[in-house]
C-alpha positions as CSV (number, residue, x, y, z in Angstrom):
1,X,10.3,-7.4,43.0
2,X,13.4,-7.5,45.1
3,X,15.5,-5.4,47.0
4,X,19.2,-5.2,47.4
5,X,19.0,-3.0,50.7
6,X,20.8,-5.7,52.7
7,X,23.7,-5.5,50.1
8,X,23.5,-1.6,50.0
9,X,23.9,-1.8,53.8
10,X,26.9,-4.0,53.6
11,X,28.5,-1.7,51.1
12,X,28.7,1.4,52.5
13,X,29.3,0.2,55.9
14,X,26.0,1.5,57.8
15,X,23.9,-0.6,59.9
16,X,20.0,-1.5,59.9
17,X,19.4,1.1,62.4
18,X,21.0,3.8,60.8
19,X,18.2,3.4,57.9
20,X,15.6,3.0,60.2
21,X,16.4,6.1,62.2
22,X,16.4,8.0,59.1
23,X,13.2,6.8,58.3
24,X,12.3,7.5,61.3
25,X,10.8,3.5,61.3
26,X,11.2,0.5,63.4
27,X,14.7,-1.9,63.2
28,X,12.1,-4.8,62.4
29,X,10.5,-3.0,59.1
30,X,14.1,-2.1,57.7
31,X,14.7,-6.2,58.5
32,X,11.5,-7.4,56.7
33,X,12.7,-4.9,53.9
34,X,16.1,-6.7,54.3
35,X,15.0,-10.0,54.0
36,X,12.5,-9.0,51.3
37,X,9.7,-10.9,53.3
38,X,7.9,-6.8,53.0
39,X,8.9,-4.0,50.2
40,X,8.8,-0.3,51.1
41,X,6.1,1.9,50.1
42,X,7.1,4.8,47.4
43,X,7.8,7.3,49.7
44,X,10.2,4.9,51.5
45,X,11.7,3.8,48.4
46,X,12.7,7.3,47.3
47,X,13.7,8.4,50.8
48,X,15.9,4.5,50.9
49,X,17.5,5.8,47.5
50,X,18.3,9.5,48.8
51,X,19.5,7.7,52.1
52,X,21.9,5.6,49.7
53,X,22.6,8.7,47.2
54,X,21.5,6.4,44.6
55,X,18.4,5.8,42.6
56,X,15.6,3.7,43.1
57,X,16.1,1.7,39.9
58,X,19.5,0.8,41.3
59,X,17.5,-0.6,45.2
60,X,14.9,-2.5,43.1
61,X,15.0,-4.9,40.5
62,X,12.1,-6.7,39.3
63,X,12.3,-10.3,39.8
64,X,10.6,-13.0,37.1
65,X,10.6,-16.4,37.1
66,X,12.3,-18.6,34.5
């Protein structure tokens, strides 16, 4: 599975911090998250999409091999 958090960020012009605050989480998680080194947990995901006013189908995409 990936993420498109970095690209979210980028969008609507917030910084890492700004997700991590409201989180209430470290700068370095929300950059493994970026990165997608690390995925959120479910609680994360669903707070990340309420963060983004979005849904979590629309954060993460499953990712398969061709």
């Amino acid at each position: 599975m990936k993420n498109t958090i970095k690209q979210l960020l980028a969008s609507r012009n917030k910084r890492a911090y700004e997700l991590a605050d409201f989180l209430n989480i470290s700068n370095t998680t929300v950059s493994y998250w970026c990165s997608n080194s690390h995925q959120p947990n479910i609680l994360h995901a669903l707070l990340i999409a309420k963060f983004f006013k979005t849904s979590v189908e629309d954060i993460f995409k499953l990712h398969q091999d061709a």
